[in-house]
C-alpha positions as CSV (number, residue, x, y, z in Angstrom):
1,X,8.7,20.9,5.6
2,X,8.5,19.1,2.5
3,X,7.2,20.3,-1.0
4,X,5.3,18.2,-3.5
5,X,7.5,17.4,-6.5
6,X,6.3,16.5,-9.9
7,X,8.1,14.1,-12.8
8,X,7.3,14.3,-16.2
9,X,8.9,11.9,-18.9
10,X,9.1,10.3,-22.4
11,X,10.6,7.7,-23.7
12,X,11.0,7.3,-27.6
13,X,11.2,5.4,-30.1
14,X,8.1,3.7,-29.1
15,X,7.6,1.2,-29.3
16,X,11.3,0.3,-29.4
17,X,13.0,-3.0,-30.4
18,X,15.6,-5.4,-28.3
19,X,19.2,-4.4,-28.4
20,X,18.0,-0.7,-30.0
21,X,19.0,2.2,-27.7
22,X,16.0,4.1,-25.9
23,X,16.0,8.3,-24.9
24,X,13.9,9.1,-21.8
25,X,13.8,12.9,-21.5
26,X,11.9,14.9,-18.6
27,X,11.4,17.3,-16.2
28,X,11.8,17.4,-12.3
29,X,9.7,20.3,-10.7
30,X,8.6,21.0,-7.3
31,X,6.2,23.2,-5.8
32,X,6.8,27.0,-4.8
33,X,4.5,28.0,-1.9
34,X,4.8,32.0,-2.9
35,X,3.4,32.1,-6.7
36,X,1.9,28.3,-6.2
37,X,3.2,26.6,-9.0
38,X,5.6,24.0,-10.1
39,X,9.3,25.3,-11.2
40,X,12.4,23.4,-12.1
41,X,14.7,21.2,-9.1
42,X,18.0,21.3,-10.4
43,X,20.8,19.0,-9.1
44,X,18.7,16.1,-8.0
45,X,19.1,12.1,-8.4
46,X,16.3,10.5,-10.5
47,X,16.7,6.6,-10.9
48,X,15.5,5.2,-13.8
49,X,14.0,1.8,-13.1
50,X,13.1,-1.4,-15.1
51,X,11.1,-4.2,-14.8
52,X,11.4,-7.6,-16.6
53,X,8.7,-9.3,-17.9
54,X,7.4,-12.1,-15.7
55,X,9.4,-10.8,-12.4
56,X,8.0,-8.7,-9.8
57,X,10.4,-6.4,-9.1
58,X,11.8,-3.3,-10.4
59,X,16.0,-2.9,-10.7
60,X,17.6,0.8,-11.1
61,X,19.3,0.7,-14.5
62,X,20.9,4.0,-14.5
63,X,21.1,7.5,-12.1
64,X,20.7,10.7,-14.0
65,X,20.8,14.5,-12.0
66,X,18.6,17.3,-13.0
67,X,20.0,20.1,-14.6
68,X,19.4,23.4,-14.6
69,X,15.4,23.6,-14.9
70,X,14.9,20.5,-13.9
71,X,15.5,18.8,-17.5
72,X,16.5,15.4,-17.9
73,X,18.2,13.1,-20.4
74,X,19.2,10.1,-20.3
75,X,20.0,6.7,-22.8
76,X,19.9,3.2,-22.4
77,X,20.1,0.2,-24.2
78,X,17.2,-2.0,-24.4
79,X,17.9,-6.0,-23.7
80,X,14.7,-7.5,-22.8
81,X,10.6,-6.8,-23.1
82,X,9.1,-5.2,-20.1
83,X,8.0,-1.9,-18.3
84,X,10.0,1.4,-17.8
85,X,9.4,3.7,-14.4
């Protein structure tokens, strides 16, 4: 059976300027049927995706694995305007 996961993130500096280098941190969690809440999914593959302005398509930039609790951490390198997921 599958459990619902959750993703939180930030990205900063925001806003953040061409050529600068961006930080996206966040959390992977998933659901525990005994207590019902969310706790930290360690050792999972979370693509971080980005989509150039004008094109309709989203390209994974980079692979990152959860750690321990489920934290993440990651850097890139910014080279062109558009939207982060």
């Amino acid at each position: 059976m599958k459990r619902a996961s959750k993703l939180t993130t930030d990205a900063s500096p925001e806003p953040v300027a061409k050529g600068a280098k961006l930080t996206v941190t966040g959390k992977l969690s998933r659901a525990n049927w005994e207590d019902l809440a969310h706790h930290g999914f360690a050792g999972q593959q979370v693509k971080l995706q980005f989509e150039k302005a004008g094109t309709a398509h989203y390209s994974t930039v980079k692979t990152v694995k959860s750690g321990t609790h489920g934290n993440l951490s990651t850097k890139v390198t910014v080279t062109a305007a558009g939207s982060w997921r």
